[in-house]
FIKE-997317 format. One record per residue: x, y negated, z of N, C-alpha, C, O in turn; residue number from 1. Coordinates in nm, 2 decimals. Atoms other than C-alpha are relative to their C-alpha. Layout:
BEGIN
+--------+--------+--------+--------+--------+--------+--------+--------+--------+--------+--------+--------+-----+
|    npx |    npy |    npz |   capx |   capy |   capz |    cpx |    cpy |    cpz |    opx |    opy |    opz | num |
+--------+--------+--------+--------+--------+--------+--------+--------+--------+--------+--------+--------+-----+
|      X |      Y |      Z |      X |      Y |      Z |      X |      Y |      Z |      X |      Y |      Z | NUM |
...
+--------+--------+--------+--------+--------+--------+--------+--------+--------+--------+--------+--------+-----+
//
This chain:
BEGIN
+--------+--------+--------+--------+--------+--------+--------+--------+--------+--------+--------+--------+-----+
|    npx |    npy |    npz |   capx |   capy |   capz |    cpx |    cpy |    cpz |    opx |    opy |    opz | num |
+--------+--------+--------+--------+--------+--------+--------+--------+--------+--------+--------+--------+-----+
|   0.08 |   0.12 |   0.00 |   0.00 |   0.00 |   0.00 |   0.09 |  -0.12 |   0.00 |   0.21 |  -0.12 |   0.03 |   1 |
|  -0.09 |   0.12 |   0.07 |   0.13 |  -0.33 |  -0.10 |  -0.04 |  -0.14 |   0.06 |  -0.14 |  -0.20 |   0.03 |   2 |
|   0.09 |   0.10 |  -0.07 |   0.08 |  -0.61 |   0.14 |  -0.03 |  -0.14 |  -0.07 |   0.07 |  -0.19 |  -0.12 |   3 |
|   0.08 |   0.14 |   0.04 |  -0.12 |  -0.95 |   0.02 |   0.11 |  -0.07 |   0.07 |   0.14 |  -0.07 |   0.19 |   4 |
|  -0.07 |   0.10 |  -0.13 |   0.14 |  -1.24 |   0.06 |  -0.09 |  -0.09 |   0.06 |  -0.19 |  -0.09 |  -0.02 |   5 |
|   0.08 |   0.11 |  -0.03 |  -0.04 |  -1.51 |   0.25 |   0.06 |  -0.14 |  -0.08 |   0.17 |  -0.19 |  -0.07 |   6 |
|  -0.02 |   0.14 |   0.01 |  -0.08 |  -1.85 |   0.08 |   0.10 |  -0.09 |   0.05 |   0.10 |  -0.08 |   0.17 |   7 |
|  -0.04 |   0.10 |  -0.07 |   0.16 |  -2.13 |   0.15 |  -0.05 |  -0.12 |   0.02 |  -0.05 |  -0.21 |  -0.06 |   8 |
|   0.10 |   0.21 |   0.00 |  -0.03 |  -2.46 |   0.27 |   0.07 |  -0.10 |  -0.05 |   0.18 |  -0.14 |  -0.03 |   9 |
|  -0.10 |   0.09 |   0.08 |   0.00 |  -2.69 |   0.01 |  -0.02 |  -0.14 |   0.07 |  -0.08 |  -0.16 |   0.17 |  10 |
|  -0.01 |   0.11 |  -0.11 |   0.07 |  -3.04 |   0.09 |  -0.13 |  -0.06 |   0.01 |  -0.15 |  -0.14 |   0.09 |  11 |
|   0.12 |   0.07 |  -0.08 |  -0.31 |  -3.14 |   0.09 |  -0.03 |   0.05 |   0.09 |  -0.08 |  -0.01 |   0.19 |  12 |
|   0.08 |  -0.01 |  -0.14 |  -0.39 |  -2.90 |   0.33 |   0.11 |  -0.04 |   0.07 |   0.07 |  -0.02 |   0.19 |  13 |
|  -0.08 |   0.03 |  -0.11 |  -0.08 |  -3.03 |   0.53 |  -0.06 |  -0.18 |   0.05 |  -0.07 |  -0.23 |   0.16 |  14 |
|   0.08 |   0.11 |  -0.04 |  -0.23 |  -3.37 |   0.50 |  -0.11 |  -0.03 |   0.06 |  -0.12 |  -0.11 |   0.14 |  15 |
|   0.11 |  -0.06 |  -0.06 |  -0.58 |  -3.26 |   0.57 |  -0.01 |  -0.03 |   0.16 |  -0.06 |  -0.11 |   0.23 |  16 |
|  -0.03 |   0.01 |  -0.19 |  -0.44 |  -3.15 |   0.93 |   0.03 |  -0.11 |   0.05 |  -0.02 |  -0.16 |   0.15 |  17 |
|  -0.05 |   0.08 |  -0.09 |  -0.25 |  -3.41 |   0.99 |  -0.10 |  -0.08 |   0.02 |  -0.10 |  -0.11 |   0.14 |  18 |
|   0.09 |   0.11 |   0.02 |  -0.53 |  -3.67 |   0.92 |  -0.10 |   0.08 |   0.12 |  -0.10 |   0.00 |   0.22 |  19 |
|   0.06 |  -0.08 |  -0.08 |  -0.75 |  -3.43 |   1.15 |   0.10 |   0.01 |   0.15 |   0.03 |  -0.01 |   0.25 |  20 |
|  -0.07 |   0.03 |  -0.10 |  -0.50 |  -3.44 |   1.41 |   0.01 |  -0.12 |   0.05 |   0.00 |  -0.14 |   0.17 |  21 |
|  -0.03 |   0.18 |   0.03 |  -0.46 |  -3.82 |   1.36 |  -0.17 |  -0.01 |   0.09 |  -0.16 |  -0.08 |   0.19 |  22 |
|   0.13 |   0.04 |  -0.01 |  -0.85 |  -3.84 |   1.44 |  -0.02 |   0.04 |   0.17 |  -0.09 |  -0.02 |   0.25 |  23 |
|   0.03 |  -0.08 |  -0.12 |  -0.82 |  -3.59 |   1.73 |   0.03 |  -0.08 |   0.11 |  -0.04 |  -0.11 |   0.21 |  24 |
|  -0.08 |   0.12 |  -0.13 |  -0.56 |  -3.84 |   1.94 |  -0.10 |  -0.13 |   0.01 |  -0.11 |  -0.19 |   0.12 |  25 |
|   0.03 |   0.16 |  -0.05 |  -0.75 |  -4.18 |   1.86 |  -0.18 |   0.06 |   0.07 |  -0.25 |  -0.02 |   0.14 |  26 |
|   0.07 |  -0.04 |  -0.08 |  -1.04 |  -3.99 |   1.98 |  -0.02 |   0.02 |   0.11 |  -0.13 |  -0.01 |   0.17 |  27 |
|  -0.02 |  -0.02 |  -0.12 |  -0.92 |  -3.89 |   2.28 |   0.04 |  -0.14 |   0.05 |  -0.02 |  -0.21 |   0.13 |  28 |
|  -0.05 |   0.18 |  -0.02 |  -0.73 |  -4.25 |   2.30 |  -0.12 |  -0.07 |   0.07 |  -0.12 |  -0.10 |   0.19 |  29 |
|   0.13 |   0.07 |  -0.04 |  -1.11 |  -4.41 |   2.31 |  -0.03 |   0.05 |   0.12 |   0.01 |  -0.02 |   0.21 |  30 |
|   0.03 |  -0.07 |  -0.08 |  -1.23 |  -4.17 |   2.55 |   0.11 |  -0.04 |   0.15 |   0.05 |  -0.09 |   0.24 |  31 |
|  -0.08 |   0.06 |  -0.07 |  -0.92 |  -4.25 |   2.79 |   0.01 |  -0.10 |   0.03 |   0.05 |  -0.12 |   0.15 |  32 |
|   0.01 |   0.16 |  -0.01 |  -0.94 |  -4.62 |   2.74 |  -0.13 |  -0.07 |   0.00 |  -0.16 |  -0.20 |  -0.01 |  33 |
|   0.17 |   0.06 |   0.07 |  -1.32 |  -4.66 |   2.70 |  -0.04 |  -0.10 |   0.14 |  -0.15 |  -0.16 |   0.14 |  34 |
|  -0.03 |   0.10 |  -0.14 |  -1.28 |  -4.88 |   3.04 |   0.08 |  -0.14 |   0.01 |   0.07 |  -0.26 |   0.05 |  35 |
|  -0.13 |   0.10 |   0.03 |  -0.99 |  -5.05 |   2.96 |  -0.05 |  -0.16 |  -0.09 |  -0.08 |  -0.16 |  -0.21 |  36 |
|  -0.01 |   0.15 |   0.04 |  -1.04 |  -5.43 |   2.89 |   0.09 |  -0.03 |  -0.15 |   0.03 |  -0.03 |  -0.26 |  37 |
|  -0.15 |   0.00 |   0.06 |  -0.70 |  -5.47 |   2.68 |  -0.08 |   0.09 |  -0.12 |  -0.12 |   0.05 |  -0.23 |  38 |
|   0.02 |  -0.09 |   0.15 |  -0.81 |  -5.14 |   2.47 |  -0.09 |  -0.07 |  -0.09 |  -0.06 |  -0.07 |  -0.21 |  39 |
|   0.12 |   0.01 |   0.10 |  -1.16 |  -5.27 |   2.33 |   0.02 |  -0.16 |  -0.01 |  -0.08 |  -0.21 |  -0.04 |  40 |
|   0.01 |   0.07 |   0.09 |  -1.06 |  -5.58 |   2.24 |   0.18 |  -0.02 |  -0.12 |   0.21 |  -0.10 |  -0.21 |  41 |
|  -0.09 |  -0.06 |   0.12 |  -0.72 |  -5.43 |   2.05 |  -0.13 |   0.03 |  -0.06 |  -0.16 |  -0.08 |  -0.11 |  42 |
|   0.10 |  -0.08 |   0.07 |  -1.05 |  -5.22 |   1.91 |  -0.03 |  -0.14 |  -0.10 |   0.02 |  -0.15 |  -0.22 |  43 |
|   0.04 |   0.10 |   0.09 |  -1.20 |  -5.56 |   1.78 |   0.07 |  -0.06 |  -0.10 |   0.04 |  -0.09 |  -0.22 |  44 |
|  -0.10 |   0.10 |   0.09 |  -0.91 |  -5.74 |   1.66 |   0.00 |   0.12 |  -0.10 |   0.01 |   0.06 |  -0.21 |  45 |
|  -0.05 |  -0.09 |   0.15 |  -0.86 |  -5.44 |   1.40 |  -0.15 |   0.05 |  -0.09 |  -0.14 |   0.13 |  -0.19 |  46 |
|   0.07 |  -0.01 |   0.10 |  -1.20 |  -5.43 |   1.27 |  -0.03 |  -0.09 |  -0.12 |   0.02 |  -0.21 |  -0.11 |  47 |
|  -0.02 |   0.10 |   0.11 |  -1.28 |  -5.61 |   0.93 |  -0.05 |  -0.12 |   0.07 |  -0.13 |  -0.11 |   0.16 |  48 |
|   0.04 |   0.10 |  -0.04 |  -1.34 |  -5.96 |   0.99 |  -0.15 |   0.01 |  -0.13 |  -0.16 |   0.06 |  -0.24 |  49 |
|   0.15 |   0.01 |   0.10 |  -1.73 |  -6.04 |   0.86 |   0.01 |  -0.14 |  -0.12 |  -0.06 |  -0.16 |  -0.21 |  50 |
|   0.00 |   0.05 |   0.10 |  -1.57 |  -6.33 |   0.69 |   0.17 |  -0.06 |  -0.04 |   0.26 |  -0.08 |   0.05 |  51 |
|  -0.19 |   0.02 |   0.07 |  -1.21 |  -6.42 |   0.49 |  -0.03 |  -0.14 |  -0.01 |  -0.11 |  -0.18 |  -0.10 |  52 |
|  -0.09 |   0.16 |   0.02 |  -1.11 |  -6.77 |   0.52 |   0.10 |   0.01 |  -0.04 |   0.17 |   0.08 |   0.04 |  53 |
|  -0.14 |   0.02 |   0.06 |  -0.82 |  -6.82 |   0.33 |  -0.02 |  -0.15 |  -0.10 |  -0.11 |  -0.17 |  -0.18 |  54 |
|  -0.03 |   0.07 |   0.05 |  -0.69 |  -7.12 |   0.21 |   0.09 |  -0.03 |  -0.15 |   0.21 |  -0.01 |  -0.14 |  55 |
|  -0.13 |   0.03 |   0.08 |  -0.51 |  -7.21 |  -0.15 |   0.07 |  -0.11 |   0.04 |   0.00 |  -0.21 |   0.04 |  56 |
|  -0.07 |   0.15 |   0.03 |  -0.25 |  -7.46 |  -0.11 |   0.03 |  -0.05 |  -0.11 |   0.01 |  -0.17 |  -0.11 |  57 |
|  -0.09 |   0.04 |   0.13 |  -0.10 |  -7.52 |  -0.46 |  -0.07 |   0.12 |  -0.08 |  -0.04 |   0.24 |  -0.06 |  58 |
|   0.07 |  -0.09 |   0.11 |  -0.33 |  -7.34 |  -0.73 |   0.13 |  -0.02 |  -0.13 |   0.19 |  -0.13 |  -0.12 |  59 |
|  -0.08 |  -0.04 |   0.06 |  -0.09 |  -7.27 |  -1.00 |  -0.04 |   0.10 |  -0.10 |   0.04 |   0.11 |  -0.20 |  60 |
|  -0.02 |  -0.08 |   0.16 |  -0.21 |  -7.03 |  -1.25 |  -0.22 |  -0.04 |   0.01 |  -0.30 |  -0.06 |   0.10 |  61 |
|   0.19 |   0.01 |  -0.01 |  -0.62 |  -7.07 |  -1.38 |   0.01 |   0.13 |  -0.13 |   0.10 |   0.14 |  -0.22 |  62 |
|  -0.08 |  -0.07 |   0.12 |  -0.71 |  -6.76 |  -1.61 |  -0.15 |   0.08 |  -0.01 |  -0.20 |   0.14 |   0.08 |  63 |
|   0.06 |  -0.05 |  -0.04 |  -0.97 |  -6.65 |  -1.71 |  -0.03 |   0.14 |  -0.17 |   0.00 |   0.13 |  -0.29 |  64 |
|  -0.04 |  -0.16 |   0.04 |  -1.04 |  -6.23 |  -1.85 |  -0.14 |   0.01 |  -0.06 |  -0.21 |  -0.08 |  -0.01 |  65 |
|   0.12 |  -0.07 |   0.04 |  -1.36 |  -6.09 |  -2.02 |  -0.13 |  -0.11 |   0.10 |  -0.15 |  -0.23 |   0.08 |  66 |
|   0.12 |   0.11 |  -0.05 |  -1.66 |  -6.22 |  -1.76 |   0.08 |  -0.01 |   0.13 |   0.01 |   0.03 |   0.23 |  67 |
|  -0.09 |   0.03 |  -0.11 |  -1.38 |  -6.30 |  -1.48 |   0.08 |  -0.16 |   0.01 |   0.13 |  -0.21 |  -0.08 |  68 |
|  -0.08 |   0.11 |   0.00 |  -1.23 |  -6.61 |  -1.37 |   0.09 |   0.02 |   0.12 |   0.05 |   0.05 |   0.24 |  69 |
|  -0.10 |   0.02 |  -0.11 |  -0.91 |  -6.63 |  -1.17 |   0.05 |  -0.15 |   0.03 |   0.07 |  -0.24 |  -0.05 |  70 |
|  -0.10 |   0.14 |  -0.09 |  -0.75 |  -6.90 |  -0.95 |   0.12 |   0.09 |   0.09 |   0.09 |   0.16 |   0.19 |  71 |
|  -0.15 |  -0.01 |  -0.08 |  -0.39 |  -6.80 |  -0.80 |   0.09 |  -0.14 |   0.05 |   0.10 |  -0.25 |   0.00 |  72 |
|  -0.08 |   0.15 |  -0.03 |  -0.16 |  -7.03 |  -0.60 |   0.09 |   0.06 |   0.11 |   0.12 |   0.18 |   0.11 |  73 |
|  -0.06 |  -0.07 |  -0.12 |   0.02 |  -6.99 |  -0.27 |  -0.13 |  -0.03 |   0.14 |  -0.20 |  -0.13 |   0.14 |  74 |
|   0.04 |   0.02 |  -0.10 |  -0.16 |  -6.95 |   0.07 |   0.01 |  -0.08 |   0.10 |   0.12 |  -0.14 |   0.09 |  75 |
|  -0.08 |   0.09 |  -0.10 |  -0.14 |  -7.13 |   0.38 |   0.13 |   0.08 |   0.08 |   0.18 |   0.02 |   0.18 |  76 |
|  -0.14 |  -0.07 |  -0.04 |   0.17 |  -6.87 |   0.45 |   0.07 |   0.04 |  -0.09 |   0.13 |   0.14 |  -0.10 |  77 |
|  -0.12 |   0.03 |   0.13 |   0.35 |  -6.97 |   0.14 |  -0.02 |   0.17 |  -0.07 |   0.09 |   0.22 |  -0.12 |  78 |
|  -0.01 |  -0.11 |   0.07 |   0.23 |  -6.62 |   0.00 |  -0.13 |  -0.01 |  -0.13 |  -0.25 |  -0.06 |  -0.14 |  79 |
|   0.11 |  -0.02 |   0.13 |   0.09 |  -6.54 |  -0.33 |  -0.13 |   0.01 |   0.02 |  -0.15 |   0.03 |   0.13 |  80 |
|   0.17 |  -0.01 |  -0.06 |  -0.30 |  -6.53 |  -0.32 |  -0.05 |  -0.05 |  -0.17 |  -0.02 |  -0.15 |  -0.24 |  81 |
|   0.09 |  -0.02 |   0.11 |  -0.52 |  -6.48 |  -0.62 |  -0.18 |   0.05 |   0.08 |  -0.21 |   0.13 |   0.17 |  82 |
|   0.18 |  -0.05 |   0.01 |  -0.95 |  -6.48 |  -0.64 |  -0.03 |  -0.01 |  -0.10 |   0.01 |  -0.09 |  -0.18 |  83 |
|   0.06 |  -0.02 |   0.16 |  -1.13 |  -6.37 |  -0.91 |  -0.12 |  -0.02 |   0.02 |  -0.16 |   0.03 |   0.13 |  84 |
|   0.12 |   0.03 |  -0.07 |  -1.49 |  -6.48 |  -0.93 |  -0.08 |   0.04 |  -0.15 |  -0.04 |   0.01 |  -0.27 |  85 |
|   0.10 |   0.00 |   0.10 |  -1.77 |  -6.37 |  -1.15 |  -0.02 |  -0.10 |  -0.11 |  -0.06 |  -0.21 |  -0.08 |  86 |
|   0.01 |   0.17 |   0.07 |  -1.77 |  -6.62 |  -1.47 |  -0.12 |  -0.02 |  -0.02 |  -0.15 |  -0.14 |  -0.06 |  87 |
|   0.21 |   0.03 |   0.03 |  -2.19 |  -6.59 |  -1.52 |  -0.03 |  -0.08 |   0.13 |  -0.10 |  -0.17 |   0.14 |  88 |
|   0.05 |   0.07 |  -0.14 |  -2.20 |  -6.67 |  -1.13 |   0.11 |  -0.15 |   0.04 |   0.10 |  -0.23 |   0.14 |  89 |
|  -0.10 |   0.09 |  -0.02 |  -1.92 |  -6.91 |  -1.15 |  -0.08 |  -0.12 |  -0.04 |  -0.10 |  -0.21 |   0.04 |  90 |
|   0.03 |   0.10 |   0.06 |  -2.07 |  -7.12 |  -1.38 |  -0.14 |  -0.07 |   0.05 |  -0.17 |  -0.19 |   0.05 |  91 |
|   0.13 |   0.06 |  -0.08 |  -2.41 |  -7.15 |  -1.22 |   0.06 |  -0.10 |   0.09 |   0.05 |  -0.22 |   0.07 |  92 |
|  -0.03 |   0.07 |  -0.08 |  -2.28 |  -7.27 |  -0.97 |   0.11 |  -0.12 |   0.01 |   0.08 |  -0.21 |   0.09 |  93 |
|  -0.09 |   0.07 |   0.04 |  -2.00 |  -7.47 |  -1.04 |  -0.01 |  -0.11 |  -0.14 |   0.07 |  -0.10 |  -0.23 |  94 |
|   0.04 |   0.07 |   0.12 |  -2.14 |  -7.75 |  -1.30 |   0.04 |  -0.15 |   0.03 |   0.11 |  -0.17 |   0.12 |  95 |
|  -0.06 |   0.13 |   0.06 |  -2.09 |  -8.12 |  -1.39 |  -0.08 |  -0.07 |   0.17 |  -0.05 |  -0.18 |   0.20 |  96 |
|   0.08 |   0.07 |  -0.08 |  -2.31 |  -8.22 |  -1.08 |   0.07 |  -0.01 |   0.12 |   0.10 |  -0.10 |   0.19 |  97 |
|  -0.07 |  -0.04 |  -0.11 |  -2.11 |  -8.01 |  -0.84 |   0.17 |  -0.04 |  -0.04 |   0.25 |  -0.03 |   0.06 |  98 |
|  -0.14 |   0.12 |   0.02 |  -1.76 |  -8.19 |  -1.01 |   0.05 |  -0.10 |   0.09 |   0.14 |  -0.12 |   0.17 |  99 |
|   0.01 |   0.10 |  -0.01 |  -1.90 |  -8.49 |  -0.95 |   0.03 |  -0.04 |   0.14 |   0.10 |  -0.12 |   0.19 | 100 |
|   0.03 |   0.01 |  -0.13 |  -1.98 |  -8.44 |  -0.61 |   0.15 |  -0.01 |   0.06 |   0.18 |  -0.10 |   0.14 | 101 |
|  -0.12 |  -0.09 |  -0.07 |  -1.60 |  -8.25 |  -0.53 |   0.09 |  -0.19 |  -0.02 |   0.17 |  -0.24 |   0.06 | 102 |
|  -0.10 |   0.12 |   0.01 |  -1.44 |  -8.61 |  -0.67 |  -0.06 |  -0.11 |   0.03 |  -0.01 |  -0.22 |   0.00 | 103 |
|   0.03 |   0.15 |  -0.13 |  -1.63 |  -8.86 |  -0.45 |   0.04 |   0.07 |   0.12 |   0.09 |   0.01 |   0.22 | 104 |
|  -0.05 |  -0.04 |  -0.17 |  -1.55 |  -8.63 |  -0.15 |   0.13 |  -0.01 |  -0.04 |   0.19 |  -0.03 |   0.07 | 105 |
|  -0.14 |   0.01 |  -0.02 |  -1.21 |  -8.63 |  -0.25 |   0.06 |  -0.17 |  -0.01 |   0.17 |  -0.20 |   0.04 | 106 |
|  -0.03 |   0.11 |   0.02 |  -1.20 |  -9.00 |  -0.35 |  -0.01 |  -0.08 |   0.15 |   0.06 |  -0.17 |   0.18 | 107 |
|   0.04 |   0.06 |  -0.14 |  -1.34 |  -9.06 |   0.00 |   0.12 |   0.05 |   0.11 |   0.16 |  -0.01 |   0.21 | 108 |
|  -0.11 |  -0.03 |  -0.10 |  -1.08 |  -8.88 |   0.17 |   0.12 |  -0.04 |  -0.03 |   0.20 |  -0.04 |   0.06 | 109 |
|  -0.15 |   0.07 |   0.02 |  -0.78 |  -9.02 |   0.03 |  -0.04 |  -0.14 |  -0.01 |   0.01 |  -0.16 |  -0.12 | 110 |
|   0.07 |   0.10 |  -0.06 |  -0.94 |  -9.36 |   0.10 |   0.04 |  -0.05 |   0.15 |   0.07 |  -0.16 |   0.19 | 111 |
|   0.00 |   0.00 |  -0.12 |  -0.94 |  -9.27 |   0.44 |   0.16 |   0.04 |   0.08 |   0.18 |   0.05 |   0.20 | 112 |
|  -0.13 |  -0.05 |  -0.05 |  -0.56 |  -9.16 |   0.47 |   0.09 |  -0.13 |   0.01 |   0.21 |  -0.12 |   0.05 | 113 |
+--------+--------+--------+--------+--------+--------+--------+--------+--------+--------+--------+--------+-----+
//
């Protein structure tokens, strides 16, 4: 009789476990810490924020792709930063009225400097 080799685990199932192990500890973590002051609001700080504030400083490239419009520039931490916005929803919104508006508030603020 001729024995069956056994399978070697390939690397998804080695990933698999680990990610399953991975889940096992922050599980227990919670359970351990579920008192802990300190822990549950580490917990918050790493969930998504409900909303992205980000600033461009210096827009620098405009570009726009099929129904896409981009704006890239640098952020308020001198890092690259690109948005891309719908160009059907762009334009709704974005028209000769709402220009107008953006260059008396800006005329008003450098006025005031």
């Amino acid at each position: 009789m001729t024995p069956i080799p056994l399978e070697e685990p390939t690397k998804k199932d080695n990933e698999k476990q680990f990610l399953a192990e991975q889940l096992m500890e922050m599980s227990e973590l919670e359970e351990v810490h579920s008192g802990d002051d300190d822990f549950k609001k580490w917990k918050e700080q790493q969930a998504e924020p409900d909303l992205i504030h980000k600033r461009i400083n210096n827009i620098n490239t405009f570009h726009v792709y099929e129904n896409d419009v981009y704006l890239a520039g640098v952020d308020e931490y001198g890092k690259d930063f690109q948005i891309c916005f719908d160009a059907y929803n762009f334009l709704e919104w974005i028209d000769k009225d709402q220009i107008e508006y953006i260059k008396e508030q800006t005329i008003k603020y450098i006025k005031t400097k």
